[in-house]
N, C-alpha and C positions, 0 to 999 in steps of 0.2 A: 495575493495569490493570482496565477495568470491563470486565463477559463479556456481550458479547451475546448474546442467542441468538433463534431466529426465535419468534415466539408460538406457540402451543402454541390447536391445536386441541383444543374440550371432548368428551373420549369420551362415544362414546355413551350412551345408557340399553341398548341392546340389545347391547353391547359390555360395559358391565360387568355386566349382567345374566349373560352365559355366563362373567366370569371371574369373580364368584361363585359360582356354578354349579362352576366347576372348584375352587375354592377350596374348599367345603364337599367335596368329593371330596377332596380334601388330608386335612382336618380329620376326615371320617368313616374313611377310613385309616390314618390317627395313632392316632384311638383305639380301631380295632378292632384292631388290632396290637397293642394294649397288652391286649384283654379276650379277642377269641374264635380259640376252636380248633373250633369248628362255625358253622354257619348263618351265612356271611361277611356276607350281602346280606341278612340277616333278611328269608329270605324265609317265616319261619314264625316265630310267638313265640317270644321267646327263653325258653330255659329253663338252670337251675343246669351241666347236661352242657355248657352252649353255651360254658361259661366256662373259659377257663385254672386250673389250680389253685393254682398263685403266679401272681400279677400284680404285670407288673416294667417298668418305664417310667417316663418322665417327659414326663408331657401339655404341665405350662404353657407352654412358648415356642413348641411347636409349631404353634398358628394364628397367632401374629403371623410367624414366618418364614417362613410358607406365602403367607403375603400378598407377603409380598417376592419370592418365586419367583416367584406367578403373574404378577406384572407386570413382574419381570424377562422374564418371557417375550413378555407384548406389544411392548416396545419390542425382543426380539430379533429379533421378527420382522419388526417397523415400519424398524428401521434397519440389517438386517442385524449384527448386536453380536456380538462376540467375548466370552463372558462366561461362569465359573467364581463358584462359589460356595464359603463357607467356613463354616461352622457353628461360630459360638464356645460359644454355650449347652452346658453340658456333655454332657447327656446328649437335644441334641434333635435324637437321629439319627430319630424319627418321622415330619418334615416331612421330611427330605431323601430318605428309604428311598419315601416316598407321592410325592412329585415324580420321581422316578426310575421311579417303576413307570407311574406316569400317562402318562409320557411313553412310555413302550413298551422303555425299553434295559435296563431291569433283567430283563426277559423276553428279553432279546436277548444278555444276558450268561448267564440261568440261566434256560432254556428250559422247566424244570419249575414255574416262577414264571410260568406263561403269562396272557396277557391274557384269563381267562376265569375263571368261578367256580371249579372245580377249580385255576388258579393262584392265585386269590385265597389261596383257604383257607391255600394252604402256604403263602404269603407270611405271610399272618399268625399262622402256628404257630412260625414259625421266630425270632418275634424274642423275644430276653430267654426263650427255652426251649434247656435241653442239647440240643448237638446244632445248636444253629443259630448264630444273630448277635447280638451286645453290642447296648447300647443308644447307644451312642456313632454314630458314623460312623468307622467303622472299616473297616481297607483291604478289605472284601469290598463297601463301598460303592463306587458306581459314581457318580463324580464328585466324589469326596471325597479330599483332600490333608492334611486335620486332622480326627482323630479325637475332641478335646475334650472326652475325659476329664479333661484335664487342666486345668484353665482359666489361659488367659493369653497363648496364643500366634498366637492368630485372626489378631489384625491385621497382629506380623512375619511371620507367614506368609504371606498375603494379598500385604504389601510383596514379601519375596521371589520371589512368583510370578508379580509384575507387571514385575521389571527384566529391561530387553534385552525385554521382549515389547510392543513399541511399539502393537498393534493389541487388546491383551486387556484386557479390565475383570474386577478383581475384586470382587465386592462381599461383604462380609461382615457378616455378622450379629453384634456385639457383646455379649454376654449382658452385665445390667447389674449382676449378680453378679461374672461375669469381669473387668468393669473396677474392681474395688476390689482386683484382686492389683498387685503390683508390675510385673509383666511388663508388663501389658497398658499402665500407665500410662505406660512408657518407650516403649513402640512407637509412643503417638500422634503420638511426634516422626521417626516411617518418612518424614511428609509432606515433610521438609527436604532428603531424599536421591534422592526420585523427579524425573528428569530428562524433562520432558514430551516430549523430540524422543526420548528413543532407548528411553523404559521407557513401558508402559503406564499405566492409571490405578486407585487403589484406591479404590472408593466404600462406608465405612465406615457401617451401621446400627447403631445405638446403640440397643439394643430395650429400652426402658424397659416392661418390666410390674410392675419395682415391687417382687420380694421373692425375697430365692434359698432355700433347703430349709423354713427358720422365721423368718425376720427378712427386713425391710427393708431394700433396697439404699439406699446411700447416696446413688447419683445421683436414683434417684424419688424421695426426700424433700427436696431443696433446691429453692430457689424456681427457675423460670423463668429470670431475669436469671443468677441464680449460675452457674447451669448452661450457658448463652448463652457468659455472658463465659468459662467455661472455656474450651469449644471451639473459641473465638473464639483464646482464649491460646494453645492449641495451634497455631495456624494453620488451622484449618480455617473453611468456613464452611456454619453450620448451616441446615437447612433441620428443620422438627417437622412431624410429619404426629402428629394427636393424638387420640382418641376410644376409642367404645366399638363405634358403632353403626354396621354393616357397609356398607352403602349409601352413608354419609356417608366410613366410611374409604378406601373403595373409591376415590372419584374425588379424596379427597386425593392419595393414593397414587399413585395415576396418573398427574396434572399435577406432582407433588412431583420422583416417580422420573426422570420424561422430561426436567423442566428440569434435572438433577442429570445425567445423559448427556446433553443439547445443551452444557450446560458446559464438562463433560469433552473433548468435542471440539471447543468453540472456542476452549478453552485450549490444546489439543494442535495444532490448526490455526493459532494462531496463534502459536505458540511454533516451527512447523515447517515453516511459509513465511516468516517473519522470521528465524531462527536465534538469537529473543531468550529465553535459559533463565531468565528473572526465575521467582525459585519461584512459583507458581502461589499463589492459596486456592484449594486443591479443596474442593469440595461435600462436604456429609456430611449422612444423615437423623436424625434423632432419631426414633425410632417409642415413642411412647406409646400402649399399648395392654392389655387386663386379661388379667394373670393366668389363663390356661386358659379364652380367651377362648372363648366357645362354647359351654362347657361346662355342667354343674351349677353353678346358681349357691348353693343351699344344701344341705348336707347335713348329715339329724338334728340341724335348728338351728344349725346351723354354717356361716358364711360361704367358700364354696369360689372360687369365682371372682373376679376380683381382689384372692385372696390367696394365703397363702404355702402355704395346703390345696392348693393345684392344682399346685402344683409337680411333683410322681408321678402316682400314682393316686387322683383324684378321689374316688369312691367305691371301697371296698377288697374291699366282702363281700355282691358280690351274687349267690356261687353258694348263700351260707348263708342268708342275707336278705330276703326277699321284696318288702320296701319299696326295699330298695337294687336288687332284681333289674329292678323297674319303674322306677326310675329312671333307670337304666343304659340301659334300652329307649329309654324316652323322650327322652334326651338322642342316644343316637343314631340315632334316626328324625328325629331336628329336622331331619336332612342329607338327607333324601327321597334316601336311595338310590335308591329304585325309578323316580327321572328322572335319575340320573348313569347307571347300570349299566342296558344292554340287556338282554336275556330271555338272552343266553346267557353274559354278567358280565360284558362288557366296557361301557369305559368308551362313553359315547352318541357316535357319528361329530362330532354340531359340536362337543364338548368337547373329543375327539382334536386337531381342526383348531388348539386355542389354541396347542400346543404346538411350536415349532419344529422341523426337519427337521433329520436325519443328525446332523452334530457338532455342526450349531448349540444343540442340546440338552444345555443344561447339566450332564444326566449324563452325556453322552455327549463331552465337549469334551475332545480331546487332552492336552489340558495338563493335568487331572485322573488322566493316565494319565501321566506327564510323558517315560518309560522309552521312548514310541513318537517321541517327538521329539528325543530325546536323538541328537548329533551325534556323533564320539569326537574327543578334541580334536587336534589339529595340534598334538603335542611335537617338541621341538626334541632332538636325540641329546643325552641327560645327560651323556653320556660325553666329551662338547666342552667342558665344565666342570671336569671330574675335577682335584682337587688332584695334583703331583706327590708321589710320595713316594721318594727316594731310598734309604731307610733305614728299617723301619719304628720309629715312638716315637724319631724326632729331629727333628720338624718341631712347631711350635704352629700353629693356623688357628682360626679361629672354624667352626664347621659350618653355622651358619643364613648366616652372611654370604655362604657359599659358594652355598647353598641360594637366597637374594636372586635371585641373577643368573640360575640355573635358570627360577627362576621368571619374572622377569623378561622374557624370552623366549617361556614361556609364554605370559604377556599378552599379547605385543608381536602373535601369530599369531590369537591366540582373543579378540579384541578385543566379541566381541557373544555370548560365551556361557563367559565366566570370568571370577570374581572374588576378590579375596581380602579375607579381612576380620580383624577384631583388635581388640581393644578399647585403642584409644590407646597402642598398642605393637607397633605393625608396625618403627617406627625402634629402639622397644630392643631389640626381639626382634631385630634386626640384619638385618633383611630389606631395610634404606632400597632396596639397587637395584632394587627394584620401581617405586619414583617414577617411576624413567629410561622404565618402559616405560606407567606410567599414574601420575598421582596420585589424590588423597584426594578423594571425591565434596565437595564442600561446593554446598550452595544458598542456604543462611544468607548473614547479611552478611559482607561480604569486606571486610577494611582495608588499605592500603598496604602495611603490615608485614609482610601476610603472605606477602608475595614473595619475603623474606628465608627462603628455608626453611618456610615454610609448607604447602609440598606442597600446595593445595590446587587445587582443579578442579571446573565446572560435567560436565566432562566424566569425571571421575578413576573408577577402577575399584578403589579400595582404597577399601574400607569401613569406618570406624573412628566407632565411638561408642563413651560409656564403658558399655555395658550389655550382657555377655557375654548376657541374655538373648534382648534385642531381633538382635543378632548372629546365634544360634544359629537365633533363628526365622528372620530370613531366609536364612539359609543354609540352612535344610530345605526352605522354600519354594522356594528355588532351583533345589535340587538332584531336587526331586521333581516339579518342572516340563521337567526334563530338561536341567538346566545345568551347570556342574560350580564348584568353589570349594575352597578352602583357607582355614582359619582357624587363626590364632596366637595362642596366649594365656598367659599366668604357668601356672606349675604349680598354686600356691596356690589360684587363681582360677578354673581350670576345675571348682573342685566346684561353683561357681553354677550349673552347667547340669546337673548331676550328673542331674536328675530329668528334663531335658528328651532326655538321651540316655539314659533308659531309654525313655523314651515311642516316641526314633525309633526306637531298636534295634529292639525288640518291632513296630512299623509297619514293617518291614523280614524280619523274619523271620516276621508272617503273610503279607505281600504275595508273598515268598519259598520260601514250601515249600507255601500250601497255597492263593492265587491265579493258577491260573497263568494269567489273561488279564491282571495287570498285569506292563510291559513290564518290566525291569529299569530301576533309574537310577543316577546317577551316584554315586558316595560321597561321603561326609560326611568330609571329613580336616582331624583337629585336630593342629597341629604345638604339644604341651607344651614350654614353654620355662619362662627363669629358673628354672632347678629348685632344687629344695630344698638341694641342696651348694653351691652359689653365690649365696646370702642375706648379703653380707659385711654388708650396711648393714640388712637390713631384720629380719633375726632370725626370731625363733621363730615368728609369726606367719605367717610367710611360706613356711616349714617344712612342707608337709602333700604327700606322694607318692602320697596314697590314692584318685585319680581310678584307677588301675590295677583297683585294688580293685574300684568298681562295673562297669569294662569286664569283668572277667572271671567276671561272674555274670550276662552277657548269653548269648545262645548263640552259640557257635564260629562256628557259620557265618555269622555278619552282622558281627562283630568281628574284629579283629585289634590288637594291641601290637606295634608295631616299635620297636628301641631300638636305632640304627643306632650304633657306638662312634666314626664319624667321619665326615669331608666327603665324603668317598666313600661311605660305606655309606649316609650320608644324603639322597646324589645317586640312588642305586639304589633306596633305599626311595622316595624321593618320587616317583619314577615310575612305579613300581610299581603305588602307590593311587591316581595319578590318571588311569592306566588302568582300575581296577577299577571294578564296580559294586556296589549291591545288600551295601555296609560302611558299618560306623562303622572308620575308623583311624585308631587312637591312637599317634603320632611322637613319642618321648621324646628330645631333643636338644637340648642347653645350646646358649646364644648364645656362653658366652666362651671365648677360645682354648682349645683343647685337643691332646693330640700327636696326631700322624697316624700313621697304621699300616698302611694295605693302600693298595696300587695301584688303580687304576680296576677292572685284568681280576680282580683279587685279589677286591675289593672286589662286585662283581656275581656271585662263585660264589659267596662268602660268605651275601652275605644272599639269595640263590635259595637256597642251604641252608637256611637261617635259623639254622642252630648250627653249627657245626662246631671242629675241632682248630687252633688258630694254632701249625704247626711250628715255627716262627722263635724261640715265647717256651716250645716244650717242651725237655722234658733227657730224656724216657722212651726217646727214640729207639728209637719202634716197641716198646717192650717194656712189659711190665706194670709201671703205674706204683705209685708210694708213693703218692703222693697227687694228685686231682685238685685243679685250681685252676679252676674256673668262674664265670663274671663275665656280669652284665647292665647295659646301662647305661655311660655314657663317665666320667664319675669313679671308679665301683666297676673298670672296665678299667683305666684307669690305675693307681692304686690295686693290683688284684689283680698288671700288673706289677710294678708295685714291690716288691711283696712276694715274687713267682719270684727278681728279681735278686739282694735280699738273704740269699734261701735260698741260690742257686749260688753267691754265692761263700764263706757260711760253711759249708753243706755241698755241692760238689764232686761227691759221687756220688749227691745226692735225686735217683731220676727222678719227675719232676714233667710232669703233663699237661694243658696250657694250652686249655681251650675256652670260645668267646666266643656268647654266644645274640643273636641280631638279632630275631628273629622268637617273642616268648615265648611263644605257644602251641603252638611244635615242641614242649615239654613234655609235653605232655598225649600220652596215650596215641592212637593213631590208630584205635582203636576209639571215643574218645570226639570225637574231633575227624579228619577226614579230611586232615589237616596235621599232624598229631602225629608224633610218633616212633614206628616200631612199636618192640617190647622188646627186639630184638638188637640195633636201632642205639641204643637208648638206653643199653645194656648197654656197647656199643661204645666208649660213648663216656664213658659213668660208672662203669665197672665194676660188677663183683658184691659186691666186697668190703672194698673199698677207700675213707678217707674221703675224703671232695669238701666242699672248704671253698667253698661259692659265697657270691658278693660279690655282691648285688643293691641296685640303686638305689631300689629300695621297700621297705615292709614286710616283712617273709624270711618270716611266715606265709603269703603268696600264693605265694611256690614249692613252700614244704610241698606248699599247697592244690594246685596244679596236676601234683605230682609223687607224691603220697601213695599212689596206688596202684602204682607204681616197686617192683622189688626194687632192694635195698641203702638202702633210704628212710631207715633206721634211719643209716646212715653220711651222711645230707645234711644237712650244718652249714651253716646258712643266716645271713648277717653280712647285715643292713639296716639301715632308718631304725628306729632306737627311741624319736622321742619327747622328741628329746632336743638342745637348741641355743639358742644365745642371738644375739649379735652373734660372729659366730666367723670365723675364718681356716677356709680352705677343708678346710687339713690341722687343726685342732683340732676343726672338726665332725665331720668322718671318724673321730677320734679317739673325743668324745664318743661317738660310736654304734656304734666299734669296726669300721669297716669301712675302718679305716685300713692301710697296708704293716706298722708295724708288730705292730698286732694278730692283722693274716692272719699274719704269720710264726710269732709266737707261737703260735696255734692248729693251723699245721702243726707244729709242733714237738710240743704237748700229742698232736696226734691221732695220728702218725706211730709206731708204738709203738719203733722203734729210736733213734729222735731225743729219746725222753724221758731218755733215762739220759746222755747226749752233749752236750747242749742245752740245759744248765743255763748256761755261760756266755753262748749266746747269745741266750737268755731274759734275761737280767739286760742285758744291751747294749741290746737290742729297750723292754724296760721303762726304763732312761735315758732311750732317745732320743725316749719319749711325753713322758715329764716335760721334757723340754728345750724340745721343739717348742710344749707348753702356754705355759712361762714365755716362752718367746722371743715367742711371741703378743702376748702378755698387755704384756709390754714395749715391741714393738715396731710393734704391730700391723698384724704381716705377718707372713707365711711366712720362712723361711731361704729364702736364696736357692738352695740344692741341692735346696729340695723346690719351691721355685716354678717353676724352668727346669730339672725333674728332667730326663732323656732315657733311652731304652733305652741300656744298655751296648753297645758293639758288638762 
């Protein structure tokens, strides 16, 4: 479909005259943030005292995204625009921190940042100095949802923060650094998934200055055409806005950006009075533009500008330097402060005028704050789902399959403000009943076949590409826009995102304890699945538990680990987090059948405890027991039963005390986490003296870790994953890693000191029936059929 749009009136000379004028305001802001802690406005010569003593910053991207701002802002206020910005450049929180203050809402968020010379100052002492603000955009930014430290998640974030928000544009700034990570290069295909009648639109800048810290980007050194026909291959279609020279980029920019928004909304208009979801080509810019553009062009014979010298700090030493001290001067007097800033430091009244009003201010836009739009969702009673259990450990159920239809329901209510997403495994993960209530977004081409079971939809609300990274970004965008979601993914495969949820955690727990004008939002909840004990086919590879591991070096209060032991505990947990806000929750629960054991009401005191005593599978009867038996995780539970039964019935009189962890950071001391145990219930429940053989579905050094300040620590014999699996039967890997029935029995025997001298025959029984179950494997390539349909005795 060709995009009309109406012709585009040529801005003025006296129009872009003041948005240059506001734009070198941008640019003289960027870099006095980066040099002075005195004399903001040079309103006296600068001298060596004027200077920061470390000087910490990164100038380069910061005048070409400043350019982007100020003309986002004429057309905001030309067309009334709903529009958010995203800073991919890593560290070029400069332009956004200067767009923010110009506009007046950074003074309006932190009053002692006031629009006058005394705010200036502080404004600019605080950034990259102790004590104040990172160089990133970081959550104490105001209109900032990507902090970009990190490079590679601009664009799925950006994507994410545009679905279900049918009137908001994002636009983002592409660092052309950022686009050589992998991340950034799966997200260009976000385009295929945005649905122009019900999701907003993402308008992608691609800021070519050409070089990241010392080298050469790859995209500024290919031709023209190469570079074309990419963006083209992506789907998108490119618009270049290209130069050096500020007057000429000015009115590029201008007729570029505007026909780039007429587009966007005669694609969406006419996608939304025809009800035709043909994917669109959205528009995108290429900005080519130099390197620290603005700036020093050389220093001490050294090419600084339009290269990779401008990346930081242009010149380093001008409180020691005398020639660097005048240069520093003169580069930023080039920006004639003394016509931007009135006599009392604020910005001149017609410069004020460029900037658009209340929310319409890109620092100031709801959705950058996403926690004040956040709705809570319309849950359907979990408890309408709840498996029956007759009996507990005599029933098999899949957990997630249960979990499907929960969800399902979900959707069916919260149709314009929840999603789920998965990377090509929302059907293994066993969740298919989510179809029934939305299918798989597709916009791509569609073939007949795919009706057969293809789940797909222009309309679908499951999100599935194969790139858990592009995934995770939009789901943060999502979620930080005030949306809510669930994502499912392999065990194996969630350490792909391992670093992108340290990045959100951390943007979670500053926004958290120490923002408190941002709103809270909705959680982040990763439902781990194919776990590491149920790798029949795919083996060692597939084998890794240790996503646990970086969640719990996150801080307590943004995190949480639930490891529900069934359909029910699963149905309670799930609820749970997608009431909460303001976490990352991490849901450890196998897709394949497994027994069941607690009732619905059972099942909901349970995990509101998050630990507790299963009466049903103790022998202590209220008395102090021989040994504890504690288990995390649904195959180490099953497992740790099997191992009580075969204790009772060869010893009779073991009191043995049965407790199941749902919640694994009740562990931790409630002095270190305000959910912990304090030490009498943990005492209560693990004794003082006594050993506690626990069975954990991850590495047994993470319980150590979390339990190490414990009395009786010395008695916590911790059974995990060791490291250790090939192609194996459920019960031979268990085996392998000793977190098997027969091994826990063994081990209560060894630890039990009255069971060592008695126990000798049923040590040598327990040691057969490893050796039998290996060979029967190995033979038959299955379980025995009494360990595959094991059940609790009754």
């Amino acid at each position: 479909m060709d995009t009309l749009v109406e012709s585009l009136a040529p801005v003025t000379s006296e129009e872009l005259g003041k948005i240059d004028a506001y734009w070198r305001a941008c640019n003289y802001l960027s870099a006095g943030m980066i040099y002075l802690r005195a004399n903001p406005l040079l309103r006296e010569p600068l001298k060596p005292a004027h200077f920061k003593n470390r000087l910490l910053g990164h100038w380069g991207s910061d005048p070409g995204q400043s350019l982007i701002w100020v003309h986002l802002n004429r057309l905001i206020r030309k067309y009334d625009l709903n529009v958010i910005y995203i800073s991919g450049p890593g560290h070029g929180a400069p332009a956004t921190l200067a767009n923010c203050y110009l506009e007046g809402h950074y003074s309006e968020v932190y009053p002692d940042k006031s629009r006058d010379e005394a705010g200036l100052l502080k404004f600019f002492c605080q950034f990259s100095f102790p004590g104040g603000i990172g160089s990133h955009c970081t959550p104490e930014t105001p209109g900032s949802i990507h902090e970009g430290g990190e490079l590679g998640y601009s664009l799925s974030h950006a994507y994410g923060a545009a679905f279900d928000n049918p009137d908001l544009i994002v636009a983002v700034a592409v660092g052309d650094g950022e686009a050589e990570t992998g991340p950034l290069a799966t997200s260009w295909h976000s385009n295929k998934f945005l649905n122009p009648i019900r999701d907003g639109a993402v308008l992608p800048v691609l800021h070519l200055n050409g070089y990241k810290i010392a080298n050469p980007t790859i995209l500024a050194r290919i031709s023209h055409e190469e570079l074309e026909a990419l963006l083209i291959g992506y789907g998108h279609k490119p618009y270049f806005v290209e130069g050096h020279d500020p007057a000429e980029m000015h009115q590029r920019m201008a007729s570029t950006l505007e026909q780039c928004v007429l587009e966007i909304r005669s694609l969406q208009q006419h996608a939304r009075t025809t009800g035709d979801c043909t994917r669109p080509r959205w528009p995108m810019i290429v900005l080519r533009s130099p390197k620290g553009w603005t700036g020093p062009k050389m220093v001490e014979g050294h090419k600084v500008e339009d290269f990779w010298r401008a990346h930081q700090v242009p010149v380093s030493d001008p409180a020691t330097n005398p020639h660097s001290l005048s240069l520093v001067e003169e580069w930023l007097r080039s920006y004639k402060p003394e016509e931007l800033f009135d006599g009392n430091g604020s910005l001149v009244a017609e410069l004020q005028e460029l900037a658009p009003a209340g929310s319409r201010r890109i620092s100031a836009n709801p959705h950058a704050n996403g926690g004040l739009l956040r709705k809570e969702l319309d849950l359907p009673d979990f408890r309408d789902f709840a498996v029956k259990v007759n009996s507990p450990g005599t029933s098999y159920v899949s957990p997630t399959d249960v979990l499907g239809h929960f969800l399902a329901e979900v959707m069916r209510r919260n149709m314009s403000n929840f999603r789920v997403f998965g990377p090509d495994e929302t059907a293994s993960n066993k969740l298919t009943a989510i179809y029934a209530a939305s299918k798989k977004t597709w916009l791509a081409e569609y073939k007949p076949e795919d009706a057969d079971g293809g789940e797909l939809d222009v309309s679908g609300r499951v999100m599935e590409m194969l790139s858990e990274h592009t995934l995770e970004g939009w789901f943060e965008g999502y979620v930080l826009t005030g949306r809510h979601g669930f994502f499912s993914t392999y065990e194996a495969f969630v350490h792909v995102i391992d670093s992108m949820f340290n990045q959100h955690a951390k943007w979670l727990e500053k926004a958290k304890q120490e923002v408190s004008w941002r709103a809270p939002v909705p959680s982040v909840n990763l439902l781990i699945t194919s776990l590491v004990w149920r790798q029949d086919h795919n083996g060692f590879t597939h084998q890794d538990p240790g996503f646990l591991d970086v969640v719990t070096n996150k801080s307590p209060d943004v995190v949480r680990i639930y490891m529900p032991p069934d359909a029910n505990c699963l149905l309670s947990v799930a609820d749970h987090c997608l009431r909460s806000c303001d976490y990352v929750n991490a849901i450890v629960a196998d897709k394949q059948e497994h027994l069941q054991y607690l009732s619905m009401a059972d099942a909901v005191t349970h995990c509101t405890k998050g630990i507790g005593i299963w009466d049903w599978a103790s022998t202590d009867d209220c008395e102090h027991p021989d040994v504890v038996m504690a288990c995390a995780g649904d195959i180490a539970t099953m497992e740790s039963l099997a191992a009580v039964a075969i204790l009772k019935e060869r010893f009779s009189d073991l009191k043995i005390r049965f407790v199941n962890v749902v919640d694994l950071f009740r562990l931790m001391p409630e002095t270190e986490h305000p959910h912990g145990l304090s030490d009498r219930d943990f005492d209560s429940l693990f004794t003082t003296d006594k050993p506690v053989i626990f069975n954990f579905h991850s590495y047994a050094s993470l319980i150590h870790k979390l339990s190490y300040r414990r009395r009786n620590h010395d008695n916590i014999h911790v059974r995990g994953y060791k490291e250790k699996g090939n192609i194996n039967t459920p019960l031979e890997l268990a085996i392998v890693n000793q977190i098997d029935r027969f091994n826990l029995a063994i081990d209560v025997i060894d630890r039990v000191p009255r069971l060592r001298s008695i126990g000798a025959h049923a040590k040598e029984w327990l040691r057969g029936q490893i050796i039998e179950s290996v060979q029967y494997a190995h033979a038959e390539g299955i379980d025995k059929e009494e360990i595959r349909n094991w059940k609790w005795p009754k």
